[in-house]
C-alpha angles and dihedrals in degrees: 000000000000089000089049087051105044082057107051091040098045090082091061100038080051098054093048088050090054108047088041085057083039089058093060115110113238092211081065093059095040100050081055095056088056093042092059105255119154125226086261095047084047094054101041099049114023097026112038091041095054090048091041089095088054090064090057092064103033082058084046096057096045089039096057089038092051091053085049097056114135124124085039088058094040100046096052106032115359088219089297136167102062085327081286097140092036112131127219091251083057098049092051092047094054089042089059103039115016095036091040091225100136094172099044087046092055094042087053087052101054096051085049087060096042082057096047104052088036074065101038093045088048101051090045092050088057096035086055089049099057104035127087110250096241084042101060096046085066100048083047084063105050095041085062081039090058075032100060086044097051093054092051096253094121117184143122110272095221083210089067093066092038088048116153110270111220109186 
């Protein structure tokens, strides 16, 4: 399952990675050339913490998917075996469905959504505090832009071309 999801996953957490090098001013890196910096000082103080935000969602997404996981989980293993790879969406299901316990399952349910937004909410308000404001409203459009993909409604945001230039 790790495997299945790696893979699906590996398109989106592209994308983020690309737009966040491709929001790197160039004039950064070129006032560090004539200042003397080598490739790896470049990289390690002008890059990396400019793409830094861009681990924190990307650990976001595959972190909510992961929580999400259910026809993934049903389709290769069905929990088996011992119910040993069975995720917390499964087990509510089969609470729900297979064991007839309607109010466990939804129990169940809410606390899994408590989880889950303690976790999400968590994750955004350190993800505001270490990103640059115009920054971050790019990496705003093209998070509804994977957004509007993953939910099957695929066309160009026009907002991504047109995106704020920082520097």
């Amino acid at each position: 399952m790790i495997i299945l999801t790696s893979w699906q996953m590996a398109g989106y957490i592209m994308i983020i990675y690309i737009a966040y090098l491709q929001a790197v001013p160039e004039d950064l890196i070129e006032a560090a050339k004539i200042d003397g910096a080598n490739s790896f000082q470049r990289f390690r103080h002008i890059t990396f913490p400019l793409v830094a935000p861009a681990f924190t969602v990307s650990l976001f997404l595959t972190l909510s998917h992961s929580f999400k996981i259910y026809d993934q989980n049903l389709s290769l293993t069905n929990g088996a075996p011992y119910n040993s790879t069975e995720m917390v969406a499964m087990n509510i299901v089969k609470s729900a469905f297979t064991e007839n316990d309607m109010a466990y399952a939804q129990a169940k349910a809410v606390i899994f959504f408590v989880i889950v937004a303690v976790v999400s909410l968590t994750q955004v308000y350190f993800n505001k505090n270490g990103r640059l404001s115009c920054n971050e409203g790019k990496m705003e459009i093209v998070a509804d832009w994977i957004h509007r993909i993953h939910f099957g409604h695929i066309m160009a945001h026009p907002v991504l071309f047109n995106a704020c230039q920082c520097f």
